[in-house]
N, C-alpha and C positions, 0 to 999 in steps of 0.2 A: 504494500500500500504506500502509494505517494502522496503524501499530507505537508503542507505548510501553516504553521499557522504564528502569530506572534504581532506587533505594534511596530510601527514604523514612522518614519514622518516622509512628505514626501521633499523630493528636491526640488522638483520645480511643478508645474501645475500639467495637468496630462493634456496629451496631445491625440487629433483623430490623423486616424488614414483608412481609406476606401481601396479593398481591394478592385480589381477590374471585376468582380461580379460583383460588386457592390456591399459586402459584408464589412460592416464597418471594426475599425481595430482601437479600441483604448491604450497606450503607452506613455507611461510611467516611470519615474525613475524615484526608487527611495532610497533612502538610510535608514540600516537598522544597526541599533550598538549591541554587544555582546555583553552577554549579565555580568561580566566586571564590570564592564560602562567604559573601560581603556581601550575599545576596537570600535570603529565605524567600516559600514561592509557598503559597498554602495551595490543595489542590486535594480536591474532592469525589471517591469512588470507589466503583464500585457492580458486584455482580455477581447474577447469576440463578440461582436455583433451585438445583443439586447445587453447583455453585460456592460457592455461598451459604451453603449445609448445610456444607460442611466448613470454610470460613471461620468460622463461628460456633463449630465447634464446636473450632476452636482454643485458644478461648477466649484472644483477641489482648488486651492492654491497653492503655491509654494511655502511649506511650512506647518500645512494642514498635520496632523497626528491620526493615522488610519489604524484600525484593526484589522487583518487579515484572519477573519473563522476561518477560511477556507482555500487553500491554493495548493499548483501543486508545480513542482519543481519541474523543468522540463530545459535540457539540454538542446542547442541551436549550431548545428554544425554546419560549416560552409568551406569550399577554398577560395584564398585571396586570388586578385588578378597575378600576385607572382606565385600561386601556386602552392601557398603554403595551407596546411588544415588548419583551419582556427575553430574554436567553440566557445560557449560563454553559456553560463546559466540564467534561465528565465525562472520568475514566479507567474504563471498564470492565473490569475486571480478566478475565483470563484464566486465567493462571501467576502465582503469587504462593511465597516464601518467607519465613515468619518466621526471622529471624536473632537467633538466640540470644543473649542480653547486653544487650537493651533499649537503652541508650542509646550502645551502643559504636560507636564510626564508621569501623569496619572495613567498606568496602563488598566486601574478597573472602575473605569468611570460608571458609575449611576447609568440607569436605563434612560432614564431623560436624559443623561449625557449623549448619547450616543443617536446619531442617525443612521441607519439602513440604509444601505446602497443597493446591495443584491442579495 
């Protein structure tokens, strides 16, 4: 089972792209620290189509504080123009909650804290 789950804030405010059959993509980029609090990870984060639609239309910004219920790790493998294999890890977001207060580092915010996203 591939599970992510954890609090994040994001980096900058998310971004749409339209594939050619018109499936809309949410993309995201967060920071998450490690439970010492001494590491910042930056991680890319991407969702699809209705997901995506209401992610947007959050209208999330840079510095927002999200919960992740629900993602799942997914590896992105390609080769560069000179040929080399490159990879990088995605979070595909699933279950997301904006947590209200942007930069506050409450990771268990009250139910009225929290909005629903998907």
């Amino acid at each position: 089972m591939n599970f992510i789950a954890g609090t994040a804030m994001l980096v900058a405010a998310p971004t749409r792209f339209d594939t050619k059959t018109g499936v809309a993509i949410c993309n995201v980029r967060v920071a998450i620290r490690s439970r010492s609090g001494n590491k910042t990870s930056f991680i890319d984060c991407k969702a699809f189509d209705k997901r995506a639609e209401t992610i947007l239309a959050m209208d999330l910004q840079k510095g927002t504080q999200i919960l992740i219920e629900d993602g799942e790790l997914q590896e992105d493998t390609w080769t560069s123009n000179e040929g080399q294999k490159r990879s990088k890890h995605t979070i595909v977001l699933q279950k997301i909650y904006a947590l209200k207060g942007g930069n506050n580092s409450n990771t268990e915010a009250p139910e009225e804290d929290v909005t629903r996203v998907f």
